[in-house]
C-alpha positions in Angstrom: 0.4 -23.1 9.4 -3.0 -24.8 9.6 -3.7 -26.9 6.2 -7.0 -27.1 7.0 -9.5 -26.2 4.1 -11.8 -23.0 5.8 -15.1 -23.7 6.2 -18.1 -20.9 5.1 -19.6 -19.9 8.6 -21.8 -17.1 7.0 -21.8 -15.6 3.2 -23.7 -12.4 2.4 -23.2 -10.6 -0.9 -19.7 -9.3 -0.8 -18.0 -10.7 2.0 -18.1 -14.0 3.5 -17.3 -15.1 7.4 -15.1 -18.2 7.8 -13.2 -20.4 10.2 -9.8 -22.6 9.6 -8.4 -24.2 12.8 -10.8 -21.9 15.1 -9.3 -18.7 13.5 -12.7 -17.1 12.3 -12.0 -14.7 9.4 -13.3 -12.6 6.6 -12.7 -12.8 2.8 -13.9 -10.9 -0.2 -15.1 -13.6 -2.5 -15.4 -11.4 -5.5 -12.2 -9.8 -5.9 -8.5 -11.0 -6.2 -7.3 -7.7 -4.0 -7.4 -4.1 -3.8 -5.2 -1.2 -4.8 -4.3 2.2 -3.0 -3.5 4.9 -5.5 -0.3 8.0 -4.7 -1.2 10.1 -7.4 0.6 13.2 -6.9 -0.3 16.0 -9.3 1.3 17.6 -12.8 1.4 20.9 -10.2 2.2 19.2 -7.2 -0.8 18.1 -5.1 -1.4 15.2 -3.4 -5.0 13.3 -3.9 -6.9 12.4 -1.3 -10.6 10.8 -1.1 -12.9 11.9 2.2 -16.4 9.5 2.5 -18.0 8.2 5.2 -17.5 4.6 6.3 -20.3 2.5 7.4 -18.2 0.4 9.9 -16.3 3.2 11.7 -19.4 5.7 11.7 -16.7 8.5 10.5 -15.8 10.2 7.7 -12.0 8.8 6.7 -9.0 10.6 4.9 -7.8 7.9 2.5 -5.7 7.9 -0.8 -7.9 6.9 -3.9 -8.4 3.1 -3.6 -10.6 0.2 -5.1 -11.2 -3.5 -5.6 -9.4 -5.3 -8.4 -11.1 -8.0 -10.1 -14.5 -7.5 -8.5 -15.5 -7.1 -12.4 -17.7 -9.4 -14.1 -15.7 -10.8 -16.9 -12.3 -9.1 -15.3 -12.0 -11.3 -12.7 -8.1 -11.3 -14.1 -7.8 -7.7 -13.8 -4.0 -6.5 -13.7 -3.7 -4.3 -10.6 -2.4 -1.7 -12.5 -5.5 -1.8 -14.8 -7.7 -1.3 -11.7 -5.6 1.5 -10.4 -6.0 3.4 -13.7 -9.9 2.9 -13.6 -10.2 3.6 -9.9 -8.4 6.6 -10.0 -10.9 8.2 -12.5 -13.6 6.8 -11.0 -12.5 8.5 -7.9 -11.0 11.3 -8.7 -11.7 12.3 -12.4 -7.6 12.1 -12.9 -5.9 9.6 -15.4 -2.8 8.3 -15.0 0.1 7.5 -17.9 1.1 5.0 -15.9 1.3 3.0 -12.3 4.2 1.6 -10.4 3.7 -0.6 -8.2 5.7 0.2 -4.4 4.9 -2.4 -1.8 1.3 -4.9 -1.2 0.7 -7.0 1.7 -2.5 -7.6 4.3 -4.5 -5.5 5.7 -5.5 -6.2 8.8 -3.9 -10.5 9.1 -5.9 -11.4 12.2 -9.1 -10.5 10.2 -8.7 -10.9 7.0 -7.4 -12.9 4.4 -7.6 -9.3 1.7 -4.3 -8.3 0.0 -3.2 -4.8 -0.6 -1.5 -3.1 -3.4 0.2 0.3 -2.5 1.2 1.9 -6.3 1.9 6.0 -7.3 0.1 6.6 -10.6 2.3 9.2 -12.9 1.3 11.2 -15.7 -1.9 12.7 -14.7 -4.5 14.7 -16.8 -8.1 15.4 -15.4 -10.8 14.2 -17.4 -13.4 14.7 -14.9 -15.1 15.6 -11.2 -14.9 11.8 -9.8 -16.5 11.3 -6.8 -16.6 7.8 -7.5 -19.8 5.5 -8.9 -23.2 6.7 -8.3 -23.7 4.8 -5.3 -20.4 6.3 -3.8 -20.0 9.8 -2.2 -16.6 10.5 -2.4 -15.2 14.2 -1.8 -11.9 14.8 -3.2 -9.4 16.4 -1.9 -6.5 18.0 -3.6 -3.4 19.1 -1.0 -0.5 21.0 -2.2 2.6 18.6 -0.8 4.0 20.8 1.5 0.7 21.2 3.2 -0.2 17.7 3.8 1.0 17.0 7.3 -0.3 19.8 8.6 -3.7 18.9 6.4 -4.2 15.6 8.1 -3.9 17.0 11.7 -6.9 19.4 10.4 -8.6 16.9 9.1 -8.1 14.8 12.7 -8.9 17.6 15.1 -12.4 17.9 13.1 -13.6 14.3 14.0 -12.3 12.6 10.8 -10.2 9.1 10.9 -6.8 9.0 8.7 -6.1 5.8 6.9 -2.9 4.8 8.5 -1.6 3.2 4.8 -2.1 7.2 4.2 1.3 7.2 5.9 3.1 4.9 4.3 2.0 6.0 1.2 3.7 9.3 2.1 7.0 7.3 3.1 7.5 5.8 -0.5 6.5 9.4 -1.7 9.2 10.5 0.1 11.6 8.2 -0.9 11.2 8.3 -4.6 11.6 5.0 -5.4 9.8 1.3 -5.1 10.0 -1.2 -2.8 13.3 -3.9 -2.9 10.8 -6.7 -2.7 8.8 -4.8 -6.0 12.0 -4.0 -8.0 13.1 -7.7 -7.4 9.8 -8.5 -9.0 8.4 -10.0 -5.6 5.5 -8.4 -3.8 2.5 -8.9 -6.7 -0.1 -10.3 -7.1 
């Protein structure tokens, strides 16, 4: 591993470019990761977020997700703190509680940005979400048993799936955290 310190090619307001032993790469500057919320319903559907994203020029299918610590003030948020606000935000649900399931990168050859998978429990709605009022998120709610068949839908219109979509399904499945979370490993 390089021990080079990176060096700031370019910096705009949320995201700065930089290179480290001629690896150019990306970092969020005002945040200390993100979170992607499971949050299944009291009546069993599955929440899922639809807006369009700059970058790919497509609507995308993703589970509720935001930025943790990107906060003035909170720049110590806990993840599961963030989870909790970004799922409101989001999708007007409020969870009991969060368990974390699994976090790593994103995308390693681009960016330095770690993610958080967690399933929020306990969930009441307290509003419509659609996220900040600068975001135009549509929320989706999918009864479970309909969700594979959902996403194909979803493709075959023109829309992009988040592939951590799929994984998130995986520790749906399997009921139960990540070894390297229950060990305590795999946080932030």
């Amino acid at each position: 591993m390089t021990r080079l310190a990176p060096r700031v090619m370019s910096e705009g307001k949320f995201v700065r470019l930089l290179i480290k032993g001629g690896w150019e790469y990306v970092e969020r500057p005002n945040c200390t990761g993100a979170v992607i919320i499971i949050a299944l319903t009291r009546d069993g559907k599955l929440l899922f977020t639809e807006q369009e994203r700059i970058p790919v020029g497509r609507p995308v299918i993703e589970f509720p997700a935001g930025l943790v610590g990107d906060r003035r003030g909170e720049e110590a948020e806990a993840l599961e703190t963030a989870a909790i606000r970004e799922l409101l935000e989001e999708t007007g649900y409020k969870a009991q509680r969060i368990l974390p399931l699994a976090g790593g990168p994103t995308s390693a050859g681009l960016t330095n940005e770690l993610v958080w998978l967690v399933q929020a429990v306990g969930l009441t709605k307290r509003s419509v979400g659609g996220g900040e009022g600068y975001e135009r998120i549509t929320v989706h709610e999918v009864p479970l048993g309909n969700v594979e068949a959902w996403l194909r839908r979803m493709e075959a219109q023109g829309k992009l799936v988040d592939p951590k979509v799929y994984a998130g399904l995986y520790f749906l499945k399997q009921r139960r955290p990540h070894p390297a979370v229950a060990a305590g490993r795999g946080r932030r």
